[in-house]
C-alpha positions as a LaTeX table, in Angstrom:
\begin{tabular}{lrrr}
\hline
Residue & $x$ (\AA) & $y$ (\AA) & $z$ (\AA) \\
\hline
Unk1 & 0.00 & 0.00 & 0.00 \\
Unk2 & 1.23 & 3.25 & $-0.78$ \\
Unk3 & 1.95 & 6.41 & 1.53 \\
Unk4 & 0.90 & 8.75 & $-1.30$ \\
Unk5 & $-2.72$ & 9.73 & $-2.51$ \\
Unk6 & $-4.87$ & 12.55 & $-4.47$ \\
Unk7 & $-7.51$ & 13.27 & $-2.49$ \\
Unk8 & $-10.17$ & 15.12 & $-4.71$ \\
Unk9 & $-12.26$ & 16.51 & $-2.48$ \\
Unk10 & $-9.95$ & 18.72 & $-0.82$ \\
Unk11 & $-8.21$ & 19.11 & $-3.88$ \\
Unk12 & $-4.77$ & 17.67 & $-1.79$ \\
Unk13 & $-1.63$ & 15.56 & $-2.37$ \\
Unk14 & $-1.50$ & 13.54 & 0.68 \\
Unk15 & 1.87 & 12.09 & 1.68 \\
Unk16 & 2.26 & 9.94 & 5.25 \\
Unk17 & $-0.49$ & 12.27 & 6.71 \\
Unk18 & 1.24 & 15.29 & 5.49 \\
Unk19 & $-1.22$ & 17.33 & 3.01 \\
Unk20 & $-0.43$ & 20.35 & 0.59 \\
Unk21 & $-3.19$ & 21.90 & $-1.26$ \\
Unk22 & $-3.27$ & 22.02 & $-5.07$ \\
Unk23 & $-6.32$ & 23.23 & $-5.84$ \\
Unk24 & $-9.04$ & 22.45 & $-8.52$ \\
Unk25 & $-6.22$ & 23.36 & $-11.21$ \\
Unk26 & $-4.05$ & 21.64 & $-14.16$ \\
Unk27 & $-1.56$ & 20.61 & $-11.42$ \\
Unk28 & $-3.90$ & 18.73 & $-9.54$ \\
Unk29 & $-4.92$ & 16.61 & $-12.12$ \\
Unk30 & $-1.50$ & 16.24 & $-13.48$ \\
Unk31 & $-0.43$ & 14.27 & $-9.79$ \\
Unk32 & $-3.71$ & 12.57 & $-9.73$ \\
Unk33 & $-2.72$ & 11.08 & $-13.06$ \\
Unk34 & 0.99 & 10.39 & $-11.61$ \\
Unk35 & $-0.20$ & 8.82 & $-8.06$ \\
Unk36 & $-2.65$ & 6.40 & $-10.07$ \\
Unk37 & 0.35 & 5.72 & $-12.56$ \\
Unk38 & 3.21 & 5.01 & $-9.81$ \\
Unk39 & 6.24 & 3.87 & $-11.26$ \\
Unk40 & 5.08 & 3.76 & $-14.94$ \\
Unk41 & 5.99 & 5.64 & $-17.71$ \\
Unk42 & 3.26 & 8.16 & $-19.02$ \\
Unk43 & 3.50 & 8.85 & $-22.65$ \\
Unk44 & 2.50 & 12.35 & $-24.12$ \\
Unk45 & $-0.89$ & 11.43 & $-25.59$ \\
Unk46 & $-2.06$ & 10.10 & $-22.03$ \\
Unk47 & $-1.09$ & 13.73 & $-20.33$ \\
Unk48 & $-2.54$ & 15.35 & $-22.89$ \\
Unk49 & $-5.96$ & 12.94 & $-22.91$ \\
Unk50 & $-6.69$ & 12.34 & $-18.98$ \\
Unk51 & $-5.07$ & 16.07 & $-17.99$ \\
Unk52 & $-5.40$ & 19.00 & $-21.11$ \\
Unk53 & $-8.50$ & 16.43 & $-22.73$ \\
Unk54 & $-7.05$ & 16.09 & $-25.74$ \\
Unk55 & $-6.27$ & 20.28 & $-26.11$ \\
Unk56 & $-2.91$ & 20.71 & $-27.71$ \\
Unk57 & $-0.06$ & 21.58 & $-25.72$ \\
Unk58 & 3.24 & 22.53 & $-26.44$ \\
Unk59 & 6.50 & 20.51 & $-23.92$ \\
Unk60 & 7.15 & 24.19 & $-22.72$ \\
Unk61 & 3.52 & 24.08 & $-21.39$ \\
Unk62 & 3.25 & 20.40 & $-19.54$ \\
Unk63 & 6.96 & 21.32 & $-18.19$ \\
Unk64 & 5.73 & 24.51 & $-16.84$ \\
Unk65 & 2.64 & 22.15 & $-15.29$ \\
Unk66 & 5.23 & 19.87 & $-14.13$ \\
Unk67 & 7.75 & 22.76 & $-12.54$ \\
Unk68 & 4.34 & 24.16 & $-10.60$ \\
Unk69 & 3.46 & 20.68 & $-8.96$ \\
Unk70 & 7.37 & 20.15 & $-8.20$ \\
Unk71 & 7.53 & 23.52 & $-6.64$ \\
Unk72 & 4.07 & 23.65 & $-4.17$ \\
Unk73 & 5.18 & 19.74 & $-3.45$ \\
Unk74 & 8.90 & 21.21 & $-2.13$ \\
Unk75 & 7.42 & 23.84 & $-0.38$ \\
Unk76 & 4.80 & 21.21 & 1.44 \\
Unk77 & 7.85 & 19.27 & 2.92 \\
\hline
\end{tabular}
């Protein structure tokens, strides 16, 4: 069992009790996707699918997704 969840009605990464908001936003959904993916690859057409819905994104626009969740995670700790 694994120490990390989504929790989508607070809008929350939860992490051995330890919570940090997300909000309803892009980078929410991006670590929802992650947390139900753990420790598989995720092509592009999956992000783009299950987070944008099939929108077209540029790699400068998931990275800047990615850099948000990475930052508000760090600052969590």
């Amino acid at each position: 069992p694994s120490n990390l969840f989504a929790d989508s009605t607070t809008f929350c990464a939860i992490y051995r009790n330890h919570r940090c908001y997300l909000g309803n936003t892009l980078v929410f959904k991006l670590f929802k996707l992650l947390v139900s993916r753990l420790n598989r690859y995720v092509p592009y057409s999956e992000l783009l699918a299950e987070v944008w819905k099939q929108e077209e994104k540029s790699p400068e626009a998931i990275r800047t997704i990615v850099q948000l969740l990475r930052k508000k995670l760090r600052a969590a700790e």
